[in-house]
C-alpha positions as CSV (number, residue, x, y, z in Angstrom):
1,X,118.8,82.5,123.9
2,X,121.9,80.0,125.1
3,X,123.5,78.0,122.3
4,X,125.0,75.6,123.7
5,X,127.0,74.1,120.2
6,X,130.5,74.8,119.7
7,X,130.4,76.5,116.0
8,X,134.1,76.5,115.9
9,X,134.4,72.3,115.9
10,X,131.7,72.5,113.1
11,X,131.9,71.8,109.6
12,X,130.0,74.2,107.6
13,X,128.4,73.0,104.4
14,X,125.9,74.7,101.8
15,X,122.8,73.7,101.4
16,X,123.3,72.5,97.8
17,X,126.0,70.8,98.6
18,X,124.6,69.1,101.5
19,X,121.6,67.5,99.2
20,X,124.0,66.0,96.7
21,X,126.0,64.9,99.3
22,X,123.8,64.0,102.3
23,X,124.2,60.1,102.4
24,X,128.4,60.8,103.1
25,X,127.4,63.5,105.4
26,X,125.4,61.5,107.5
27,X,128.3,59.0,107.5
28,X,130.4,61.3,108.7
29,X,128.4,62.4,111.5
30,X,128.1,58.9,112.2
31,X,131.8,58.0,112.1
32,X,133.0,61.2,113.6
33,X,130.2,62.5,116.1
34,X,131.6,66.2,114.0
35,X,128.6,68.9,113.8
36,X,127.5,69.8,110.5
37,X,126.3,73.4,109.9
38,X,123.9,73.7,106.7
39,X,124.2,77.2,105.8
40,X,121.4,78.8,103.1
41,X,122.9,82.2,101.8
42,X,125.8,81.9,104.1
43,X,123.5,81.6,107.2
44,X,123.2,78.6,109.4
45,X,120.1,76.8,109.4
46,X,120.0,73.1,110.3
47,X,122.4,71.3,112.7
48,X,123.1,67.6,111.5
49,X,124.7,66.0,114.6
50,X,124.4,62.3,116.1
51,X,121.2,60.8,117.5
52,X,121.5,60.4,121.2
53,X,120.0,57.2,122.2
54,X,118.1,57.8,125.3
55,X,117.9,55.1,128.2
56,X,115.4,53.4,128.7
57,X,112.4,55.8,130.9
58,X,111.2,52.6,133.0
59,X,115.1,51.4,133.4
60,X,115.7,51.8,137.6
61,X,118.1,54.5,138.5
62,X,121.7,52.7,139.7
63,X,121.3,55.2,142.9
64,X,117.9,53.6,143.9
65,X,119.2,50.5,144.5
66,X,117.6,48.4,147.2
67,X,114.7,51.6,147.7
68,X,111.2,50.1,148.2
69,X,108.0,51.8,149.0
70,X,106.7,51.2,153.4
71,X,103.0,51.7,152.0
72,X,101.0,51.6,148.7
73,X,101.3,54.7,146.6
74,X,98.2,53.9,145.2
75,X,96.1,54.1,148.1
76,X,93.2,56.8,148.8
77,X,94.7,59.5,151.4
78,X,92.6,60.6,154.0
79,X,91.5,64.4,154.1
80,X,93.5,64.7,157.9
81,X,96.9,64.1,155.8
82,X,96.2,66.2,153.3
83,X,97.3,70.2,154.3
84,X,95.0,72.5,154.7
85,X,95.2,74.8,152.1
86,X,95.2,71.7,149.8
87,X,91.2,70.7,151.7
């Protein structure tokens, strides 16, 4: 398994700490875009990091500008186009 989070830019915070104090913590994350490690018995268990806002899945791609379809994409292909292991 990859990890691809940098531990050693993280704040590392108990879990007991972390539920008296989760309304700053998420402020912080907020703020500072800083990982948060919530450790139970000195073990890491939950990340708290910023939410990625994703674009938009229907939003054109910038390097599709001016691309257009020479057909329908929707219309019935005939069995000729079709290969034939696909028949």
């Amino acid at each position: 398994m990859v990890l691809s989070i940098c531990f050693y830019m993280a704040k590392f915070i108990n879990t007991y700490e972390a539920k008296a104090q989760l309304s700053r913590l998420i402020k912080e994350v907020q703020h500072s875009g800083e990982l948060i490690v919530i450790c139970q018995n000195g073990k890491p268990v939950v990340d708290l990091v910023p939410h990625k806002t994703g674009k938009d899945p229907l939003s054109q791609d910038p390097q599709l500008k001016g691309a257009f379809f020479k057909g329908d994409p929707c219309a019935p292909v005939s069995e000729e186009d079709w290969p034939e292991e696909y028949r």
